[in-house]
Each structure stands twice: as C-alpha cells, then as structure tokens.
N, C-alpha and C positions, 0 to 999 in steps of 0.2 A: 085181563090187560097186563101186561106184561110194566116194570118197573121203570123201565127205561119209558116207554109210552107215556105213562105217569106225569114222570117231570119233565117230559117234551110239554104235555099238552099242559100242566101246571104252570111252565113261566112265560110259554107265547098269553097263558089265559092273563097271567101276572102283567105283562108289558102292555096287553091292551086295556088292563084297568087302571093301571096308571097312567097310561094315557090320557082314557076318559077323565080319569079324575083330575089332571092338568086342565085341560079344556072348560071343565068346569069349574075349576076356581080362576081363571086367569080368562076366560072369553070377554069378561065384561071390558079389562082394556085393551080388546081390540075395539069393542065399542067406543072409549077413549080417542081413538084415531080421528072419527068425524065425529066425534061431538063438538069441533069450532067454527064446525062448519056453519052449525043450524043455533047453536049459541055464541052471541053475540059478547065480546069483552064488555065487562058492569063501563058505567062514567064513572069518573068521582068529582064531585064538587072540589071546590077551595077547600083546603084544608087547614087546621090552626096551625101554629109551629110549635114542636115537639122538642124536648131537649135529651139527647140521644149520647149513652156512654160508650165505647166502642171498648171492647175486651179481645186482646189480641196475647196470647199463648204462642212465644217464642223461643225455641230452644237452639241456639248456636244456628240463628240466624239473618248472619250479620249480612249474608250477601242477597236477601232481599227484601229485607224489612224495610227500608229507605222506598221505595219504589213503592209498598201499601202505604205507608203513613204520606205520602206523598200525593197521592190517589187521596185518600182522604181528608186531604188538607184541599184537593182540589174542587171539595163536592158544590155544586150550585146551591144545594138548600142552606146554605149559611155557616161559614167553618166557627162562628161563635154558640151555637146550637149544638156542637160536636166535641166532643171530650176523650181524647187519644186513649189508651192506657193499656199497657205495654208489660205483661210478666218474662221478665228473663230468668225462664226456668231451669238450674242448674247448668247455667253457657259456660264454657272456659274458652268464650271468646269475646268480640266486644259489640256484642249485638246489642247490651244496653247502653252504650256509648253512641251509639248508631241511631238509638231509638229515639233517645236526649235530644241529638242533635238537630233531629227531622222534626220535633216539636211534641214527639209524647210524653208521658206523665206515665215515669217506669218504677217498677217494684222488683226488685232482685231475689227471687227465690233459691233457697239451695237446701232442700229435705229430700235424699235421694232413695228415701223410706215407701213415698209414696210418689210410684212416677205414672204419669200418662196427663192427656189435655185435662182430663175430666178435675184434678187436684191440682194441677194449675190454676184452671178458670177458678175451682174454689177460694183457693187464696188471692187471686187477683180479684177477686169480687169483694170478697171479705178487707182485704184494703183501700180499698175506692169507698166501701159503706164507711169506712171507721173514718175517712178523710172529708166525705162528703156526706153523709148519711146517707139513708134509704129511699130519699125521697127525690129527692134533689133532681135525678133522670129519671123522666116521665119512660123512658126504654132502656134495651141495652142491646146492640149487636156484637156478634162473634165472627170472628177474621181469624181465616191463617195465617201464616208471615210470609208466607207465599203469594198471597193473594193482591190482586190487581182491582181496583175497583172503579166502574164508570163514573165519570165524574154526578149524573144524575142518579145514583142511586137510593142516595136518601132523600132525592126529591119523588122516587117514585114509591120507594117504602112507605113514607110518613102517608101519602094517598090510602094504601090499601090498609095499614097500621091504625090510621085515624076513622075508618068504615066499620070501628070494633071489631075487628082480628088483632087477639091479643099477640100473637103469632103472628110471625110472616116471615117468610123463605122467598129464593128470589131467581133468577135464571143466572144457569151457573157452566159457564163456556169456559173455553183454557187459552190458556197462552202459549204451551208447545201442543199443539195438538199436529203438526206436519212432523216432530221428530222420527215417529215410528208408531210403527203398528198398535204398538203395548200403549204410548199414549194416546194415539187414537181410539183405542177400544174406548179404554175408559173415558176418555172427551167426547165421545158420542154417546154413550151408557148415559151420561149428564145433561147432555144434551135432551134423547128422549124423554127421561126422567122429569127435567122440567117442561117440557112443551107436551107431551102424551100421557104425563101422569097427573103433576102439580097443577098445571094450569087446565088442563079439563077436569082435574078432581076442583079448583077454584067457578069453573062455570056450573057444575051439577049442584054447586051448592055446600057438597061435603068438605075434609077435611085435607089440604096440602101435604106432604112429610117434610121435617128437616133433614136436611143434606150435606155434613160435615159441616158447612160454613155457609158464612153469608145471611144469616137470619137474624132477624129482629125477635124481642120478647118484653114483656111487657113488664117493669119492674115489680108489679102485685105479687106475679108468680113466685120471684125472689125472697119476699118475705114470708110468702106461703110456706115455701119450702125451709126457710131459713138459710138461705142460699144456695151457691151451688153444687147439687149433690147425685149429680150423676158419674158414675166413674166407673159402668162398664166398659169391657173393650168397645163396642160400639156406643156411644155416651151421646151421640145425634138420635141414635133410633129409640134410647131407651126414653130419653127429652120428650120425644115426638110422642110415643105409647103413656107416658105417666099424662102429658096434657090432653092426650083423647080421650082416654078414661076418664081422667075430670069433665069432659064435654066439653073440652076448649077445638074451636076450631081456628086450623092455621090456613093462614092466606099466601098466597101465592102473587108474590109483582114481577109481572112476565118483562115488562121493563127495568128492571133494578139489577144489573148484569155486572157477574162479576168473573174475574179470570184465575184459572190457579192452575199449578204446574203438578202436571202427572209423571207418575216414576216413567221409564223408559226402560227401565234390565226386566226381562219375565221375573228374573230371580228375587227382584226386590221388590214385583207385583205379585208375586207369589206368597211371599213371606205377610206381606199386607192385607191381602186377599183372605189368607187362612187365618188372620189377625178379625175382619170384619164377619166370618163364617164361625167363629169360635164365639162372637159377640152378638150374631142372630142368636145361636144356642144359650146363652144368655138371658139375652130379652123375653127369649121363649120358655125360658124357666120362671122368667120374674113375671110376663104378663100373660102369658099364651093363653093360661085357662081364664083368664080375664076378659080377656077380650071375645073369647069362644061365650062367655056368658052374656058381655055385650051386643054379639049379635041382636039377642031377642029383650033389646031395649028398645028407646026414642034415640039411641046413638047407634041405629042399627050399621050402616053402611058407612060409617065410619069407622066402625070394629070389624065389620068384614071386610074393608082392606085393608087396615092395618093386620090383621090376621094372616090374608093372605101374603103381604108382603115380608113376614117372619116366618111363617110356618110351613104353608104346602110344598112349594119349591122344595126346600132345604131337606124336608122331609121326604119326598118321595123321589128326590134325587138319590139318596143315601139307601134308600130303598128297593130303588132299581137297580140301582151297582151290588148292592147287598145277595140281594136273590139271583142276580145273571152269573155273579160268579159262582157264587154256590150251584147253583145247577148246571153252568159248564165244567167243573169242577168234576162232578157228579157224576156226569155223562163221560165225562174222559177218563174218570176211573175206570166206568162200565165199557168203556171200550166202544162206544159210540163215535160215530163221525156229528164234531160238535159247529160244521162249516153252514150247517141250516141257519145254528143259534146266531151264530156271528154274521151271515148276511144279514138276518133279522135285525142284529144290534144294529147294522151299520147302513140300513133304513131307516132306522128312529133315527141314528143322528142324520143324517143326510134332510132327512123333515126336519129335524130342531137346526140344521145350519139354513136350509131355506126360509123356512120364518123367520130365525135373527135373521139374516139380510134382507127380509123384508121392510123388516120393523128400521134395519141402521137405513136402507136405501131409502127409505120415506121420510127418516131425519136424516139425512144428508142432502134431500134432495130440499124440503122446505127449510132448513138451515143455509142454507148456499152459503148466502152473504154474510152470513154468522161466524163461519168458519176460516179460519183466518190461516189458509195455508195454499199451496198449488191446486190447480183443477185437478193436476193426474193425481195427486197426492187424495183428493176428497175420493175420486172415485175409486182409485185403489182400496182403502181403509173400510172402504162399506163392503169390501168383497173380505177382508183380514178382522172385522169385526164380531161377525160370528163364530170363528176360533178364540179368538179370546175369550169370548162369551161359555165357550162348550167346554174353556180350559177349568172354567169353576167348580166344573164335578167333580175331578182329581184332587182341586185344592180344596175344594170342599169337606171331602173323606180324608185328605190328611189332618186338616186340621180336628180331627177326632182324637188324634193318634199324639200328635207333637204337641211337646210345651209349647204354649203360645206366652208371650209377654210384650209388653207394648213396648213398640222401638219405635227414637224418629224417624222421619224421611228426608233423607236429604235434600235440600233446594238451590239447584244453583243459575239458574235461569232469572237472570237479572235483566226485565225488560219492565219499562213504562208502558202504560194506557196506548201512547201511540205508535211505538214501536210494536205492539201484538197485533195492532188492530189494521198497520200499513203493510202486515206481510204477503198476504194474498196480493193488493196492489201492486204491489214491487214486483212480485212474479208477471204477473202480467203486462206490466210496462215493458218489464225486460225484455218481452216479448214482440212487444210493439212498436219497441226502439231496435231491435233485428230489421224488422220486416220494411222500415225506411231504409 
C-alpha cells in the first residue's frame, strides 16, 4: 500500500471515530430533549423565609448597575430578606456613587495585583463576613451588573433552595437578544442550557451546572471553603466541579429568570470565548481526572456530565483540526489531490450545522414567548446560530496559542425588567396599528 493510501485511509478511519466517540458521550442530551415530556416539574410546599445576601462584582459599571439593584429592590419575596452589596472593583468611574444611591451596601476595591470576578467576589464576601458575620445569611446569590432580574425570583429560588439544594441556578434569558446574530447565539446557547440541560438534569434527579450568574449557595459552603476562592478563568464551572465532587447537588428554578447583556462585536465574543476555552482547560487540569474517577462512584452521573461538559468536546475538537491539518498538509506535499479531504470536512460540518439548528430551532420554537425580540428576528437567528456555534473550533485552538487574561465587558444596554420584556410586543403592535 502505497503512503499516500495510508493517511487517506488513516484520517477518514480518524474523523469517523471521532465522530463515534461524539455520539457517545453527548447522546444522552438528546435524550434531555423529551425528558419534560414524561417527567413531570417536582410541587414545592410553603416554604420558610430565608435571608439572602446578594453579591454583585462591578467594574466601571455605572451605566447599569441602577437597573439590577433596582430589579432587586423590586423582588415580591420581601426586600427586608435581601441585603444589596455591591464591590466596585478598581472603577475610575462613579459606579459606586450609582450603587449608594439605588440602596446598596458598597465596598470600594482597588488591588490591581489580582484582577478577575473570582477576587472580587473574594474580597466582597470577606467584607460583608467582617460586617455581618458568617452567619447572619442563611444564602448568598451572585449577579452581574449587567443583569436584569424578574421581580419573582427569589420567590422562586427560596422554593427549590429550601427542598435542600444547597445550590441553585436559575433560567437565564437576555435583554439584547434581537441586536444581532453574535447576541443571539449566545441568548440561545442559554436559553438551551437552562431548559435541555439544567432543568431535565433538575427532573432526572442529578446534578444542574452554574452559569456565570444568577445562582444561589448556601452559606455552609463559604465557611467550608473559608470563603471565596475560586479564581480560574472560568470560576462558574470550576464552583460547579469542586460542589459535585463534594456530592452536593445543584438545583435548577426554571421560574427564577433572569436577563443579561451579551457582547454583540464577533471580536469581543472572540476574545471572550477563547477567555472561557482557556478556563475549560483549566478546570480540566484541576478536576478532569477526578471526576474520570467519579464516574465509578454513588456520584456516578453526576461526574459523567460534568466530565462530559469540560472534557470530550474541547478535546476532540482540538483533535480533529489537529490531525486534518496534518494530513492535508501531508497530502499536498505528496502532491495528492486533497479536494476528497475537504468535501469530507465540509460534510462533517454541514452535519454539526444541521444538528445545531436543530437543537437552536427546538429552543426557539418552545422559548417563543421567552424571547423578547421580532418574529423575523427569532426565526432568523436559529438559522445564524449554528455559525456561531461552529465558530468555537477556531477560537478554541487559538486560545491554545494566545495569552489569555481576564478583561471586562463592556455593558451599555440600560433597560428595566419592562422595557426587555415589552420589546417583542411593541413590534407586534406596530404591526397591528399598520394594518388598521
């Protein structure tokens, strides 16, 4: 057999095991899809009342911090229950001035030694204990300063919160999800996430993930840890793998909805992206063979997707681009025609763009009324969804290569609760006040 033959029949052998091996760590959440079908959302009884810290990490941002503390002044479970508090983390601007005025309880940080959320939240936790003790809030939740929150949210937290989920994450929708493509990706990626992942990993019994924001924890874990001390680039997922390994399961409140603002530049979803891809690799350092041993515990399927969701992906993405280039590479040295390889590739993608837009079209289609933007805009974005989706490979592999460091985002979408939630409306009135 001749050399050239070799690594033809080597990396078609190469792309259909990887394949396979996709299929088989990722099948189960197509199962995900109708499991709400045949399981039923739990009751929850009356619940006690809880007294809940709210931890909110803001850096130079004055233009929407007014609008969450606002939202959460507005909550129905009780705003004497709820305790603001607000780090303004190295601003040279007047976001703590802003925070004061709206009614939070702010701490002015400026150590530019150690920057990212994760040493924020540290030191904003570390002075909330010193002022109040450790005891004082039976929870704690974390908020962007971006973020919009429905006014029932911590009435529907403290429900799933008080069922003993030390943990609880929550349904996590946006407020510019009609700007463009780049925020709809991501406003749908969330969307799924909480309705196909969180909340049927919530009915199977197993274990929810946190999701940058929006979650509740139980103040034990805080002293546990001696506060808080997570501070990789991704410091949600590393939170979420250290409490599964302890056997803690997190809960999911499909009703506790909250809103935040996605970039809208590729270039600054880019840069973001290879920030969150540099901090799987991470987590995958700090738990990956942990969790690989958790499998064959009593935490079995709790560690197999949490496993799943840090490792195979990331891995055998990198894998695949790894060995196609090498052997087109290869081939085109030998003077081979390499246009077999590349219809091949551009089959695989063509299958990985029809499944994403299966999985966006089926949350687009049972999100409708969720999604707070024009009809043509929804249906558009489920068809621009899986480009985004397939743009992770590229940023994935750079982010191998590039210094990463943690940068903020900028937020400048200053909207209220009813303002996000009337925008679909509005288009459609507009519509309706035509046709008179």
């Amino acid at each position: 057999m001749q050399t050239a033959d070799i690594v033809w029949n080597s990396i078609f052998t190469a792309n259909k095991v990887i394949s396979i091996l996709f299929m088989a760590f990722y099948a189960y959440q197509i199962l995900f899809v109708i499991v709400p079908v045949f399981i039923r959302k739990p009751k929850h009884d009356k619940k006690p009342v809880r007294k809940y810290g709210v931890l909110i990490s803001a850096r130079n941002e004055s233009k929407v911090i007014k609008n969450l503390i606002e939202s959460l002044n507005s909550q129905t479970y009780g705003k004497e229950n709820i305790t603001v508090f607000v780090v303004a983390d190295n601003c040279d601007d007047n976001t703590a001035h802003i925070a004061r005025e709206a009614g939070a309880v702010v701490y002015e940080r400026s150590d530019t030694s150690k920057v990212g959320k994760g040493y924020a939240l540290e030191y904003l936790y570390d002075r909330v204990v010193e002022d109040y003790g450790d005891t004082y809030f039976d929870a704690y939740a974390v908020f962007d300063a971006d973020n919009v929150v429905d006014t029932k949210f911590f009435e529907e937290i403290n429900k799933v919160y008080s069922d003993k989920y030390p943990i609880v994450t929550c349904y996590r929708n946006s407020k510019n999800y009609g700007d463009n493509w780049v925020s709809a990706g991501y406003a749908l990626w969330f969307l799924r996430e909480s309705q196909y992942l969180n909340r049927c990993r919530m009915r199977c019994h197993t274990t929810a993930a946190v999701s940058g924001t929006g979650f509740v924890f139980d103040s034990a874990i805080m002293r546990e840890t001696g506060g808080w001390k997570f501070f990789l680039l991704t410091e949600d997922i590393e939170f979420t793998n250290y409490n599964v390994l302890k056997g803690r399961k997190i809960g999911y409140a499909d009703d506790a909805i909250i809103y935040d603002e996605q970039p809208t530049k590729f270039s600054q979803s880019c840069s973001q992206r290879m920030r969150w891809a540099r901090g799987y690799l991470q987590v995958m350092d700090k738990f990956g063979l942990k969790l690989v041993r958790g499998i064959f515990s009593k935490n079995c399927t709790s560690c197999f997707d949490m496993s799943c969701t840090i490792l195979p992906a990331l891995v055998l993405s990198i894998l695949s681009v790894v060995l196609n280039v090498i052997a087109g590479v290869t081939l085109a040295i030998m003077g081979q025609n390499i246009l077999p390889m590349l219809f091949s590739l551009g089959q695989s993608v063509c299958g990985m763009y029809l499944l994403l837009f299966v999985l966006g079209a089926i949350t687009t289609v049972t999100e409708w009324k969720k999604i707070h933007c024009s009809t043509i805009k929804k249906i558009l974005y489920a068809f621009t969804f899986p480009v985004f989706m397939i743009s992770y490979v590229p940023v994935t592999m750079a982010a191998l290569f590039v210094k990463i460091e943690w940068k903020p985002i900028e937020h400048t979408k200053s909207k209220t609760l009813d303002q996000i939630t009337s925008e679909g409306s509005e288009q459609k009135n507009k519509g309706s006040n035509k046709d008179k």
